[in-house]
C-alpha positions as CSV (number, residue, x, y, z in Angstrom):
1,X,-17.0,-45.4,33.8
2,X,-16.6,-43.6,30.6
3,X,-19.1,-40.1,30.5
4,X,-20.5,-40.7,26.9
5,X,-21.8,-37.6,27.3
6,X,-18.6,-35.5,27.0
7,X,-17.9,-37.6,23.7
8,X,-18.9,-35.7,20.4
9,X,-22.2,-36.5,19.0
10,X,-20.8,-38.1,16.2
11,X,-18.6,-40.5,17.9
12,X,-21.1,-41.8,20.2
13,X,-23.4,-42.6,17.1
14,X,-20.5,-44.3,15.4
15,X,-20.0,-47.1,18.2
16,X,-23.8,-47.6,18.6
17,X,-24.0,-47.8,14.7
18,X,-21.3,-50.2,15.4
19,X,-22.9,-52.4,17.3
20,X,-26.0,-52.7,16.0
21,X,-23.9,-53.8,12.8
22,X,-23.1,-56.7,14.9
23,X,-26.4,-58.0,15.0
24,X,-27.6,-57.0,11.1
25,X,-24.5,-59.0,9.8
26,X,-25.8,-62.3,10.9
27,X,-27.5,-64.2,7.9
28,X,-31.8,-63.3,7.9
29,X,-32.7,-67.1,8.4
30,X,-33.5,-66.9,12.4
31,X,-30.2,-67.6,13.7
32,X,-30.1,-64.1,15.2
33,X,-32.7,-65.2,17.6
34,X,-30.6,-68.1,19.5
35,X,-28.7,-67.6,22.3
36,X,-25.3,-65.3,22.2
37,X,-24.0,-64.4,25.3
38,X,-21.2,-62.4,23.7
39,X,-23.9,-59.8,22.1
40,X,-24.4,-56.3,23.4
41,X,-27.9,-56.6,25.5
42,X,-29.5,-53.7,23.5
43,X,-28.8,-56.0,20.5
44,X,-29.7,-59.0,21.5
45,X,-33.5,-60.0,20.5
46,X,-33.6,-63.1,22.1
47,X,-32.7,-61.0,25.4
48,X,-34.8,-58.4,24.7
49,X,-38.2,-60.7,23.8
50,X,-37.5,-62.5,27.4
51,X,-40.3,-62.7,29.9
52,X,-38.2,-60.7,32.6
53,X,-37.2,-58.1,30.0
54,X,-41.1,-57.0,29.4
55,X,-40.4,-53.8,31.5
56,X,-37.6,-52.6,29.3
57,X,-40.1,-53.1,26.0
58,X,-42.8,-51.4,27.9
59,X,-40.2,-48.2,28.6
60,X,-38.9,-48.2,24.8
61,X,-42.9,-48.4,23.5
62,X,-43.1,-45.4,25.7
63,X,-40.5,-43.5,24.7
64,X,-40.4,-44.3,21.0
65,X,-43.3,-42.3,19.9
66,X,-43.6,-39.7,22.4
67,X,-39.9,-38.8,21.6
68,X,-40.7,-39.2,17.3
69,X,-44.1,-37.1,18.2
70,X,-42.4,-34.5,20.1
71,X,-39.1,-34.1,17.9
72,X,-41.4,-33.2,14.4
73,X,-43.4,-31.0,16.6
74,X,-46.7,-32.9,17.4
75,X,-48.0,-31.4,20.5
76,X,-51.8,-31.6,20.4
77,X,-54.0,-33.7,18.8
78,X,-57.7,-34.4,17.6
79,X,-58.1,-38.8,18.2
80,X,-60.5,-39.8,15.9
81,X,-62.0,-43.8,16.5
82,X,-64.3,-45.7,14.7
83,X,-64.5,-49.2,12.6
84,X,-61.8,-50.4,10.6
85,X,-64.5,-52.5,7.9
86,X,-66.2,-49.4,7.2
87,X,-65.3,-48.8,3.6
88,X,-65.2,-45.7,1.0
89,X,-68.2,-45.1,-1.0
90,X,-66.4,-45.5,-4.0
91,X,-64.9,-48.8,-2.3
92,X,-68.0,-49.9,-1.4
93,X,-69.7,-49.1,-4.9
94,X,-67.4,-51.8,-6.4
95,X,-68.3,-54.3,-3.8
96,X,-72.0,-53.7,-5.1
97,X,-70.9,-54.7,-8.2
98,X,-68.8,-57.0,-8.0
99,X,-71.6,-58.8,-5.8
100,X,-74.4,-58.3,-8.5
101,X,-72.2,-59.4,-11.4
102,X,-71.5,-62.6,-9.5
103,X,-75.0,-63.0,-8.5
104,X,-74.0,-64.0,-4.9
105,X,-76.4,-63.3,-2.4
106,X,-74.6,-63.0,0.6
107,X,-72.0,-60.9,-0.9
108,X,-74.6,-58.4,-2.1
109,X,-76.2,-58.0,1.3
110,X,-72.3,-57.4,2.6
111,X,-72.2,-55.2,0.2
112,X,-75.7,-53.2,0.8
113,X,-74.4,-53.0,4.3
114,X,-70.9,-51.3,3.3
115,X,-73.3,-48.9,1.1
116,X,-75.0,-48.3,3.8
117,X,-72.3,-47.6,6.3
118,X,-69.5,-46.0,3.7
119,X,-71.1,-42.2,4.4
120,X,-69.3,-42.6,7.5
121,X,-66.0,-42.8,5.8
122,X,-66.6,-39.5,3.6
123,X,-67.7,-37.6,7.1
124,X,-64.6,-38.6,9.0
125,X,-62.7,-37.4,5.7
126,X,-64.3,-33.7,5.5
127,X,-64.1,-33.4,9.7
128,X,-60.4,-34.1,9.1
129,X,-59.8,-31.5,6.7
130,X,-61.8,-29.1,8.8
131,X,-59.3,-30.0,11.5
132,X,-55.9,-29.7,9.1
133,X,-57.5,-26.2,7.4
134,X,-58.2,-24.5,11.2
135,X,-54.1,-25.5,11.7
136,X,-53.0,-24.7,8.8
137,X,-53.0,-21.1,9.4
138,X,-52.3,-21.7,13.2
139,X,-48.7,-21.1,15.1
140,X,-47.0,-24.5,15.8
141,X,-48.2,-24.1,19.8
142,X,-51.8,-23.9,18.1
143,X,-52.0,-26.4,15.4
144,X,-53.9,-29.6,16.0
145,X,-52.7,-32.7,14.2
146,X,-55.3,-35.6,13.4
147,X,-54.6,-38.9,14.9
148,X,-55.9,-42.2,14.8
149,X,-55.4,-46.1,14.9
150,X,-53.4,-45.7,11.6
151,X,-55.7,-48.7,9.8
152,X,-58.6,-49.0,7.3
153,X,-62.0,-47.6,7.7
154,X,-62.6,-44.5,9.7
155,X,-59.3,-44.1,10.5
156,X,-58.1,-43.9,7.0
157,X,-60.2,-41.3,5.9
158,X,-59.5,-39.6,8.7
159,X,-55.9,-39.8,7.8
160,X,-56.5,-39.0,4.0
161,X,-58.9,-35.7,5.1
162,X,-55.8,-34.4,6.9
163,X,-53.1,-36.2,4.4
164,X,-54.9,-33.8,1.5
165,X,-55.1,-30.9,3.2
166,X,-51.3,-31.1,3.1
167,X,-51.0,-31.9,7.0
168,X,-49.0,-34.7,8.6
169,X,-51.0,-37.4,10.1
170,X,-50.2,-39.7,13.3
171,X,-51.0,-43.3,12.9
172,X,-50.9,-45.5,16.2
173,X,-50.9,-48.8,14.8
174,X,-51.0,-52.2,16.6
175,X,-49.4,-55.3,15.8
176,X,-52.4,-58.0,15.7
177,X,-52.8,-61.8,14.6
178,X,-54.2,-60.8,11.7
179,X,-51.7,-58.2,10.5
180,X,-52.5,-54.9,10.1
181,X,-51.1,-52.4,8.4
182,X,-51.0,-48.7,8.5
183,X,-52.6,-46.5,5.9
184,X,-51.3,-44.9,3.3
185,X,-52.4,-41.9,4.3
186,X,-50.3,-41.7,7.9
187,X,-47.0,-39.8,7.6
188,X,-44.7,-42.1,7.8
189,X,-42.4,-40.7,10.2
190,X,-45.4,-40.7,12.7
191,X,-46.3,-44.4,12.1
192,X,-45.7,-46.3,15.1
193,X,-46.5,-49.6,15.9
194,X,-47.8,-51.0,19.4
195,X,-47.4,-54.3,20.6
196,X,-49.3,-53.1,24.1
197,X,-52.5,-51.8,24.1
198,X,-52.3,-50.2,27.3
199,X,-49.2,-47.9,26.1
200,X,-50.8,-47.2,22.6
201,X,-54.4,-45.9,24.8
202,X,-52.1,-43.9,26.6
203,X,-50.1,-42.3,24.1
204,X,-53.9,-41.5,22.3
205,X,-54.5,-39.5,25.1
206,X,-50.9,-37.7,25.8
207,X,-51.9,-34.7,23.1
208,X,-55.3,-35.1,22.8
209,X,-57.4,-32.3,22.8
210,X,-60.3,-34.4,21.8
211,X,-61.8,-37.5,20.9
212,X,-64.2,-37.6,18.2
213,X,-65.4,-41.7,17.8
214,X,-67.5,-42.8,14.6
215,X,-69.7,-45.9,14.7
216,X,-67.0,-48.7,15.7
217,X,-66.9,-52.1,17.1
218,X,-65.1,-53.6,20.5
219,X,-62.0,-52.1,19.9
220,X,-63.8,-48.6,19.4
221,X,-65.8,-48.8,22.5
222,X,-62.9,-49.9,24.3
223,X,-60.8,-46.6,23.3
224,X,-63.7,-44.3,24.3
225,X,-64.6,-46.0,27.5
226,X,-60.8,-45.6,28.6
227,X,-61.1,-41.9,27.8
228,X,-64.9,-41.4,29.4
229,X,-63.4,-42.7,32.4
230,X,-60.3,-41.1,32.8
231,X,-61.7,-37.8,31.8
232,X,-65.3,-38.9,34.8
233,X,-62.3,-39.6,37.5
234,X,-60.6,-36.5,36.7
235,X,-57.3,-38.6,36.0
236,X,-56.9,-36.9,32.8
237,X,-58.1,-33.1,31.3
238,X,-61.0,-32.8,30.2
239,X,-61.8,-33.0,27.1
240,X,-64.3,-32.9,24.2
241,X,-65.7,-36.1,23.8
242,X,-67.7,-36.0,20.4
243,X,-69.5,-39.2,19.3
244,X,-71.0,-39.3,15.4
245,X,-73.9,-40.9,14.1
246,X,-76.9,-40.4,17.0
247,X,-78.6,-43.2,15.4
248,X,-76.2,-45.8,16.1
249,X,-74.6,-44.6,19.3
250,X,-78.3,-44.2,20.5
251,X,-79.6,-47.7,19.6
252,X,-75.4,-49.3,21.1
253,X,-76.3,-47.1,24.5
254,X,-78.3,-46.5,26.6
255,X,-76.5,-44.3,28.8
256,X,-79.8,-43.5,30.6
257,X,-80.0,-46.8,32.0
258,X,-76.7,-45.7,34.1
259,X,-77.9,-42.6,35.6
260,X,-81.5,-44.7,36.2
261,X,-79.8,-46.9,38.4
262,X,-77.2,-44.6,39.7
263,X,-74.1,-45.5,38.8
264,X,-72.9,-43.0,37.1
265,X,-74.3,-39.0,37.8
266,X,-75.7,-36.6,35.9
267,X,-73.1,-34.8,35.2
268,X,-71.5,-37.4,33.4
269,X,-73.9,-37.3,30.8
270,X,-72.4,-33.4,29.6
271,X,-69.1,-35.1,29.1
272,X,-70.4,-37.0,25.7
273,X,-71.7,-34.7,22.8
274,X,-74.0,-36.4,19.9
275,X,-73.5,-35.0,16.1
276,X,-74.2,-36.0,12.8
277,X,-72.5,-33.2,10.8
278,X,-68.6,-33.2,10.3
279,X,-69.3,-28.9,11.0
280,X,-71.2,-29.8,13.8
281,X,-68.4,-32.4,15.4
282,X,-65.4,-29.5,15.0
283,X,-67.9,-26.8,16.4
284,X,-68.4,-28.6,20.0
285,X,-64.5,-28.7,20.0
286,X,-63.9,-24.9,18.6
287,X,-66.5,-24.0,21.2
288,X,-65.0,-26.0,24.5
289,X,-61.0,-24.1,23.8
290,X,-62.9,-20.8,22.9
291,X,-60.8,-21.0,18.9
């Protein structure tokens, strides 16, 4: 068997340029996707996509962005969660008028609501930049990078906090029915996409150093009860785990219920911290590493 890695760099990447060649010179109208026995496996989609393959596309979503994070240096991050309909103020502002121009009813009480919840989108921005202005002056061991779903919301402006501070972002995106994109505001050498959710949770908590989660729906709650409960079983480091806006995560839980009834103890209640100030969300975090 040939040792490909005695070959020089160069020609190795010439005969996998080669044949992935083989695949992109088929014509774009979905006749790459039918059967070809005669095609290289690793450039063979229709292979690839099969039901019995699913453990090679689990490995690659693996790899991909652990390898991307680690080559450009990305060692520790700071997760930030929360709702993806949450918009800017000045977003929202337009919705308002849009609404009242129109005279539609139900848009305008949308739109109140988006007033009313848009606040959280300028806190996520000014915790990021907190974040990317303590790194900026840090060594590259020391710097913490901002990371998030890489869609709208919350995790846009926590993206553009860091983005304007000069500091790459990481986006973890997810391919879902109704697409979704990643934010401008992501580098775009640290966009990745997801088609699991299981591997995209787990790469959120590879670097993180902690999780800060703004008012969010299902997909928030799911995120932070994956890292409540790895951090309560002691499968993963502890870290800070910083949830903003009392007010709502107050009236969503009741996490007194739990220890009422025993099922959880009371020392799970010190893992979750409650703030309403971006200063406030990156103190708890300067004050569990000591920076």
């Amino acid at each position: 068997m040939e040792n490909t890695q005695s070959l020089p760099h160069h020609i190795t990447e010439q005969r996998l340029a080669e044949a992935w060649s083989a695949l992109l010179n088929h014509p774009a109208d979905a006749t790459v996707l039918k059967a070809n026995a005669h095609r290289l496996a690793f450039a063979d989609p229709e292979f690839l996509l099969r039901r019995e393959t699913r453990g090679i596309r689990i490995q690659l979503e693996m790899l991909k962005p652990d390898l991307g994070q680690a080559e450009q240096g990305i060692h520790n991050t700071v997760v930030v969660f929360g709702s993806a309909r949450f918009p800017s103020p000045q977003k929202a502002a337009e919705l308002m008028q849009l609404a009242t121009t129109n005279a539609d009813a139900q848009a305008i009480q949308l739109a109140q609501r988006h007033m009313r919840n848009a606040h959280y989108y300028d806190q996520a921005r000014l915790f990021a930049r907190l974040v990317a202005s303590y790194s900026a002056e840090r060594s590259a061991e020391q710097r913490l990078y901002i990371c998030t779903g890489g869609g709208p919301g919350i995790m846009e402006a926590a993206n553009r906090g860091a983005h304007e501070m000069g500091a790459p972002t990481v986006g973890l995106n997810i391919a879902l029915p109704h697409e979704q994109n990643a934010n401008p505001f992501v580098t775009p050498s640290l966009s990745f996409k997801f088609h699991y959710f299981a591997l995209r949770k787990m790469h959120f908590m590879m670097r993180a150093k902690a999780l800060v989660a703004f008012p969010g729906g299902f997909g928030t709650l799911d995120e932070l009860f994956e890292v409540i409960t790895l951090v309560q079983t002691k499968k993963a480091q502890p870290v800070p785990i910083v949830l903003f806006g009392k007010e709502y995560w107050h009236r969503l839980l009741n996490m007194e219920v739990m220890l009422e009834e025993g099922v959880i103890s009371p020392e799970d209640l010190g893992l979750i911290h409650y703030v309403d100030e971006p200063e406030a969300a990156w103190s708890v975090i300067r004050q569990f590493y000591g920076l």
